[in-house]
C-alpha positions as YAML, in Angstrom:
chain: A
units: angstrom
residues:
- id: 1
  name: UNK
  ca: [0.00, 0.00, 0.00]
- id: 2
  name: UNK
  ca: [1.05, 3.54, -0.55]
- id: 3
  name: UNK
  ca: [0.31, 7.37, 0.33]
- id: 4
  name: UNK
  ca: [-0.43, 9.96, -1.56]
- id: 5
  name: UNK
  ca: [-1.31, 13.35, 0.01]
- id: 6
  name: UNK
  ca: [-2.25, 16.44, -1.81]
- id: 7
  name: UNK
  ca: [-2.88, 20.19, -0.71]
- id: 8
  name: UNK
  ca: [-6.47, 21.50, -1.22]
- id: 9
  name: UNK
  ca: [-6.09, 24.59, -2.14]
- id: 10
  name: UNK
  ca: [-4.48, 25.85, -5.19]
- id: 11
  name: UNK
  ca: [-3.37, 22.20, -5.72]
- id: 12
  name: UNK
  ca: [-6.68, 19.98, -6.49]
- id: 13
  name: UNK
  ca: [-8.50, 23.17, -6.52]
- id: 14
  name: UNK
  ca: [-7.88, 26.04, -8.76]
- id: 15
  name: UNK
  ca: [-7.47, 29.10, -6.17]
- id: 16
  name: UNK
  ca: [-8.15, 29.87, -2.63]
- id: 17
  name: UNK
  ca: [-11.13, 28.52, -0.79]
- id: 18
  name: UNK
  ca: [-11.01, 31.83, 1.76]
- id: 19
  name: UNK
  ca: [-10.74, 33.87, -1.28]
- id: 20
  name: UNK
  ca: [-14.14, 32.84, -2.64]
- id: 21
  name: UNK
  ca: [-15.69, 32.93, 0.39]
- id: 22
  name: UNK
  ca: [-14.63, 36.94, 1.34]
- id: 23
  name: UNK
  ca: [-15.59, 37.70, -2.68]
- id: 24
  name: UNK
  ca: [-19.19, 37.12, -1.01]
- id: 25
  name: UNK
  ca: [-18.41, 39.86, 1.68]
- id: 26
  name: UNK
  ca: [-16.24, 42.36, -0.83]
- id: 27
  name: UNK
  ca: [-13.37, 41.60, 0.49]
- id: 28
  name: UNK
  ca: [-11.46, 39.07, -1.58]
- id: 29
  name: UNK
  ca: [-8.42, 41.72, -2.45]
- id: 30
  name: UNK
  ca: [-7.38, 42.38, 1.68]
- id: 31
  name: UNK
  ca: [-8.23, 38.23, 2.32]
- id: 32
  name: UNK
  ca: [-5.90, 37.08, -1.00]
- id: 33
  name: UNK
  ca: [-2.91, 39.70, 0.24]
- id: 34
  name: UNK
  ca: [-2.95, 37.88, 3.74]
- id: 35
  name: UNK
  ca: [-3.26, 34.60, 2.16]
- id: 36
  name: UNK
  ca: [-0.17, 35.06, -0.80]
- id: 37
  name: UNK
  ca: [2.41, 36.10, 2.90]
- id: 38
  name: UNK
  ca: [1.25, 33.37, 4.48]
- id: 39
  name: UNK
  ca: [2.06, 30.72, 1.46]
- id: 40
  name: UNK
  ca: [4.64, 32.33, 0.61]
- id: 41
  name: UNK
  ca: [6.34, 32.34, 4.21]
- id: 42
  name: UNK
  ca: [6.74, 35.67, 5.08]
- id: 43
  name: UNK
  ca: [3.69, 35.32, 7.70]
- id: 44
  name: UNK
  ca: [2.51, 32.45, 10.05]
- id: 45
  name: UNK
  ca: [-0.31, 30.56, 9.19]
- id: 46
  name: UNK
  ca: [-2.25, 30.10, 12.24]
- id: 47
  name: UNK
  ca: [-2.00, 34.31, 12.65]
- id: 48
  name: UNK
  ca: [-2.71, 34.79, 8.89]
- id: 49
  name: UNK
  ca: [-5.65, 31.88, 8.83]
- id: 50
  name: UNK
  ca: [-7.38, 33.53, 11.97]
- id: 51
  name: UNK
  ca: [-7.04, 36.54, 10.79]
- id: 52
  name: UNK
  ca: [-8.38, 36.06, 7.58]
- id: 53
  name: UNK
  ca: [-11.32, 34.10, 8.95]
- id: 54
  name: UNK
  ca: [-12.32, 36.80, 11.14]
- id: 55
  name: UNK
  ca: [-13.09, 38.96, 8.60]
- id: 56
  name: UNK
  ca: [-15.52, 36.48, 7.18]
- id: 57
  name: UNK
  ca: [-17.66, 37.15, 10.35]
- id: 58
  name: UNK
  ca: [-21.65, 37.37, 9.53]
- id: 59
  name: UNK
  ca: [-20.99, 35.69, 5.96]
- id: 60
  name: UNK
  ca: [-24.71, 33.37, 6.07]
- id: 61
  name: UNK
  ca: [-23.51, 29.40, 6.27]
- id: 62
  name: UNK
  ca: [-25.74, 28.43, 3.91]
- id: 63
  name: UNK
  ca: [-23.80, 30.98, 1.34]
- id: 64
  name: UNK
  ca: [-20.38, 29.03, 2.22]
- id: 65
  name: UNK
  ca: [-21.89, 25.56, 1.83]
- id: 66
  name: UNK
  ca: [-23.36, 26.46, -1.85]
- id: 67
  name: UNK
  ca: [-19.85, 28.29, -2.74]
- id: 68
  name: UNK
  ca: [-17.82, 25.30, -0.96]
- id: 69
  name: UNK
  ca: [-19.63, 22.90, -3.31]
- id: 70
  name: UNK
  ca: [-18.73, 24.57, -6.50]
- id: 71
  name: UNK
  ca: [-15.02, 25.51, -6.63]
- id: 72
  name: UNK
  ca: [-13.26, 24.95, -9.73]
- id: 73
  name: UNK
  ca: [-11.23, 21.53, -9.54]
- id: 74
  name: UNK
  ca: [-7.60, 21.59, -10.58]
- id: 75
  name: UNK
  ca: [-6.92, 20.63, -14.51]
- id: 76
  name: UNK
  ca: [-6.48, 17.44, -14.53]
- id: 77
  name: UNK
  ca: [-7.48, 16.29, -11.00]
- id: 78
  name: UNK
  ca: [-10.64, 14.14, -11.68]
- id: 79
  name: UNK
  ca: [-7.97, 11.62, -14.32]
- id: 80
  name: UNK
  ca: [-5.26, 12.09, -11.60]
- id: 81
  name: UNK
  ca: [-6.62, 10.49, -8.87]
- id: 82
  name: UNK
  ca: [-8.08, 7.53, -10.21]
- id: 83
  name: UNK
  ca: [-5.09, 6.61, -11.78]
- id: 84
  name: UNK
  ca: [-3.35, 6.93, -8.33]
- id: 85
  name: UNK
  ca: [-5.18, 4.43, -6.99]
- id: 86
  name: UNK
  ca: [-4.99, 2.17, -9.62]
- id: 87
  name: UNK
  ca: [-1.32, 2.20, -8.94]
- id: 88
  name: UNK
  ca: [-1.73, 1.00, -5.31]
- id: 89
  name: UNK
  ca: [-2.07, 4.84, -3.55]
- id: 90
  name: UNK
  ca: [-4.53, 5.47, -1.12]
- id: 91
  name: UNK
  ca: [-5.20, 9.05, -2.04]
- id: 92
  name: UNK
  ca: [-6.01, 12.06, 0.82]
- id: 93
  name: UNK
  ca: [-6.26, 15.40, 1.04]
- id: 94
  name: UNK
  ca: [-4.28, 17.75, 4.18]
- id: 95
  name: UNK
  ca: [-6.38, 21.68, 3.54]
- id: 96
  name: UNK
  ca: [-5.53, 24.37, 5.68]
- id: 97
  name: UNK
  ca: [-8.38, 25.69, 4.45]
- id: 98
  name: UNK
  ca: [-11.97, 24.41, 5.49]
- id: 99
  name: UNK
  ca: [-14.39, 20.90, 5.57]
- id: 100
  name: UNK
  ca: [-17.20, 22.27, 3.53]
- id: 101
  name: UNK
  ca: [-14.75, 22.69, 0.68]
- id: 102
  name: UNK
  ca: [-12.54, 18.97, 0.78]
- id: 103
  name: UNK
  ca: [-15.96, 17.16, 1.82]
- id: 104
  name: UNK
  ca: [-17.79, 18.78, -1.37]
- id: 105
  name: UNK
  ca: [-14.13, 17.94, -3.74]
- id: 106
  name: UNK
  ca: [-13.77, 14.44, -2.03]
- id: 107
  name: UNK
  ca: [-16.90, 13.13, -3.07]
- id: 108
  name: UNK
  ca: [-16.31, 14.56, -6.64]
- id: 109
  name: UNK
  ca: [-12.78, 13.31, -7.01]
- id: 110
  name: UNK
  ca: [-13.21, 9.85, -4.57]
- id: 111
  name: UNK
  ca: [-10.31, 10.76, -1.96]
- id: 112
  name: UNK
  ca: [-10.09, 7.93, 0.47]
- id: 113
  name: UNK
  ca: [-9.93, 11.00, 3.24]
- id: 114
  name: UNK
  ca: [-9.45, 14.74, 4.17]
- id: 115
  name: UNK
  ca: [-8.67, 16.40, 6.92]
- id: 116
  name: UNK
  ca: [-9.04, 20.42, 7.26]
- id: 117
  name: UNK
  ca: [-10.16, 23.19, 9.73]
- id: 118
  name: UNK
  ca: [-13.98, 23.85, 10.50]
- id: 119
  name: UNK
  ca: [-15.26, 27.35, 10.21]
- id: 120
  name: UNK
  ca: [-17.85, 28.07, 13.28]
- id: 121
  name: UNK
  ca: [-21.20, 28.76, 12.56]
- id: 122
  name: UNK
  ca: [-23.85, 29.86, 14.98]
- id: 123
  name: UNK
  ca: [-27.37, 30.10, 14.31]
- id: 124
  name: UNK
  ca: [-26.38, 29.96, 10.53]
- id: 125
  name: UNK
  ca: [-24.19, 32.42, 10.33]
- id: 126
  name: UNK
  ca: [-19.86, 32.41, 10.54]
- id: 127
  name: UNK
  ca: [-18.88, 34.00, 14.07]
- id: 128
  name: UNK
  ca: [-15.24, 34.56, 12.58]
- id: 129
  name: UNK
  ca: [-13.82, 31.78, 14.33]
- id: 130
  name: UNK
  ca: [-12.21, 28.55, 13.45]
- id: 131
  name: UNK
  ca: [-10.63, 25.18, 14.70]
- id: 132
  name: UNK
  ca: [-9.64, 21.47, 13.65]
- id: 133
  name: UNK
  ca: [-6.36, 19.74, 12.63]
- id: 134
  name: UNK
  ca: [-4.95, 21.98, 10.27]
- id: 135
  name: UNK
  ca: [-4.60, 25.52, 12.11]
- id: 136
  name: UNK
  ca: [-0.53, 25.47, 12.23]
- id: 137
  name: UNK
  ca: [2.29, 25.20, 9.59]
- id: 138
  name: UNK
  ca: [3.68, 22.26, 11.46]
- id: 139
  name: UNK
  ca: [0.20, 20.27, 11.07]
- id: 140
  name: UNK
  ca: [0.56, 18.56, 8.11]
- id: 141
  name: UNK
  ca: [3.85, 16.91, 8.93]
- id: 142
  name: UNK
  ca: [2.49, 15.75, 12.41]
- id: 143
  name: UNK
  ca: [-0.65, 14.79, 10.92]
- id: 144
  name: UNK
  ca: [1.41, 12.73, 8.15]
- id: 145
  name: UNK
  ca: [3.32, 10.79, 10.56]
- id: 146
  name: UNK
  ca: [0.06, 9.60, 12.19]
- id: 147
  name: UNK
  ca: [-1.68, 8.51, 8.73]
- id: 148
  name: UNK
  ca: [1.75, 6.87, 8.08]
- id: 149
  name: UNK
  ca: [1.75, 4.75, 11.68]
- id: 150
  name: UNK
  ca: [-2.02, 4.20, 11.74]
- id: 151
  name: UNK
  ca: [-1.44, 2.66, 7.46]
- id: 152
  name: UNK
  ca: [1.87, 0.91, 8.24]
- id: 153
  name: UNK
  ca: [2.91, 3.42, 4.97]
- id: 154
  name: UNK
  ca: [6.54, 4.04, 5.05]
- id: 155
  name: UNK
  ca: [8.62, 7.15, 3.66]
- id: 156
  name: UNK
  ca: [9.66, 5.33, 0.73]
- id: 157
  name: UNK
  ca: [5.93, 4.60, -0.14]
- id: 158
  name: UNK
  ca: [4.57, 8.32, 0.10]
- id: 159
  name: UNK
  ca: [3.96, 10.74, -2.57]
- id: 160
  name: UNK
  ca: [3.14, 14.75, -0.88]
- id: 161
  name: UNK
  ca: [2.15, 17.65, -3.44]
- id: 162
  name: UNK
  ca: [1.55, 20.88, -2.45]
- id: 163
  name: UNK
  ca: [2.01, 24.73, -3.40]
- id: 164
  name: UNK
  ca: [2.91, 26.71, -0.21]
- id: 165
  name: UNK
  ca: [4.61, 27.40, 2.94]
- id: 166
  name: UNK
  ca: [2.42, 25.09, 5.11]
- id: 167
  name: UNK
  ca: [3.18, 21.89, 2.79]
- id: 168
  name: UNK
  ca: [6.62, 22.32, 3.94]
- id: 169
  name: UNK
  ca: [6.31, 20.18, 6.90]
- id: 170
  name: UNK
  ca: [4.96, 17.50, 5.48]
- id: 171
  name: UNK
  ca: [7.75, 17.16, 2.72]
- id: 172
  name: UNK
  ca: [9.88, 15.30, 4.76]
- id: 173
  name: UNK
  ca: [7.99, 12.55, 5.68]
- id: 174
  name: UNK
  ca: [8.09, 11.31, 1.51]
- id: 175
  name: UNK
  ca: [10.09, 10.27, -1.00]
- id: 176
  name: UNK
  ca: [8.43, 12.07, -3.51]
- id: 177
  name: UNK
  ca: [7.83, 15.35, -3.07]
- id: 178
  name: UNK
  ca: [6.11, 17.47, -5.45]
- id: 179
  name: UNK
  ca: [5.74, 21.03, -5.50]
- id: 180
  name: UNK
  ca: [2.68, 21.96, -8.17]
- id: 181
  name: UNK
  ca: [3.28, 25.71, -9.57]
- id: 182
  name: UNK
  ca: [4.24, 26.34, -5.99]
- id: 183
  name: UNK
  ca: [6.09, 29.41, -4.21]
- id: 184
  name: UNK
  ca: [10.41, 29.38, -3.84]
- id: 185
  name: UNK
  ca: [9.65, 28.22, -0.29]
- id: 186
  name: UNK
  ca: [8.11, 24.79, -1.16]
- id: 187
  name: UNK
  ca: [10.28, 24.67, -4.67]
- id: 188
  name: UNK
  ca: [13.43, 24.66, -2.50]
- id: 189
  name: UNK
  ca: [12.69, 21.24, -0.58]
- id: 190
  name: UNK
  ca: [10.87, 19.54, -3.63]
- id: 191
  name: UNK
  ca: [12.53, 16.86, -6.05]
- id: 192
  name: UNK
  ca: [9.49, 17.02, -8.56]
- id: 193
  name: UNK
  ca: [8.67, 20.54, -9.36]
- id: 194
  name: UNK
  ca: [5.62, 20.93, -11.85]
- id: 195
  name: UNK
  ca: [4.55, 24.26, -13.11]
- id: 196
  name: UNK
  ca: [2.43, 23.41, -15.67]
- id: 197
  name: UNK
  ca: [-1.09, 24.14, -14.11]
- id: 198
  name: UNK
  ca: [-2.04, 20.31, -15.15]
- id: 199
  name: UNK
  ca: [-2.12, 17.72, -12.21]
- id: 200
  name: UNK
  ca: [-2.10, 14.59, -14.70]
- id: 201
  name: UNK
  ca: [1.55, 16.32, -15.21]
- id: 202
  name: UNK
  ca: [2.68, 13.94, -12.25]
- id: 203
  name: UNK
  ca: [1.91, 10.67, -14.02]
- id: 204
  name: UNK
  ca: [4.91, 11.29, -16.09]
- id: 205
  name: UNK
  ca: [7.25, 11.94, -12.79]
- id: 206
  name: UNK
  ca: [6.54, 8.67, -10.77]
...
């Protein structure tokens, strides 16, 4: 058996969950400039993701459910993943972004799992808050080792792709280590670098 573990957002989606989501509130241009420091390093992601999610307060849940469920998938994601498993992987997603987007994708794509944050809601509406097992740049590689242990999945037998700074801690736990038109950060501890915006690109690079 092997592991396969992709990035959500701008990897087997095509933008920025959190982006979408303050387009609905007007402010997608202050959200995106918080989002590009934090992937590209220059800002830590459990200060830049609270902060961005607080200024999504009073955005109406049922609003982020409909936009969750109809973000653009990656080119070449739905033949990607498929093909993955056909080759023995066991295919999830690590988002540092939120549930009601990798729930919505999973089911389109057929991840075996996907772990992200969960925004708060109360009485149908976002209180600006958020929590789950995603929140810090170390995350992923903590959350890797435990897939890893609970599979029996060695290092050899993992495959990680990502596009920003918090896919960085992951990248050590694999052999292959893709970074998908990603930032210098990521780039810099890759040994697969695609930058063709094309995700059935890493068929030809395993």
């Amino acid at each position: 058996m092997k592991l396969a573990v992709f990035d959500f957002d701008s990897t087997l989606m095509d933008g920025e969950t959190i982006d979408f989501l303050a387009r609905e509130l007007g402010l997608e241009k202050k959200v995106s400039e918080i989002t590009e420091e934090a992937m590209s390093g220059r800002l830590d992601f459990f200060e830049s993701l609270t902060t961005r999610v607080s200024l999504l307060k009073g955005l109406d849940y049922k609003r982020v459910i409909d936009v969750c469920s109809n973000l653009p998938l990656m080119p070449g994601a739905l033949e990607l993943i498929p093909k993955l498993q056909e080759k023995g992987y066991k295919v999830v997603c690590f988002s540092g972004g939120f549930r009601t987007a990798t729930q919505a994708a999973s089911k389109i794509l057929g991840l075996d799992a996907d772990f992200a944050n969960i925004l708060h809601e109360k009485n149908g509406i976002l209180t600006g808050l958020v929590g789950g097992e995603m929140m810090f740049s170390s995350s992923k590689g903590e959350m890797i080792q435990r897939v890893q242990s609970l599979m029996g999945i060695s290092k050899e037998n993992t495959l990680v792709c990502g596009d920003g700074a918090n896919d960085v801690s992951m990248f050590k736990y694999a052999d292959k280590r893709i970074a998908f038109c990603a930032r210098d950060i990521l780039k810099k501890e890759a040994n697969i670098i695609i930058d063709k915006k094309d995700l059935t690109e890493i068929l030809k690079n395993i």
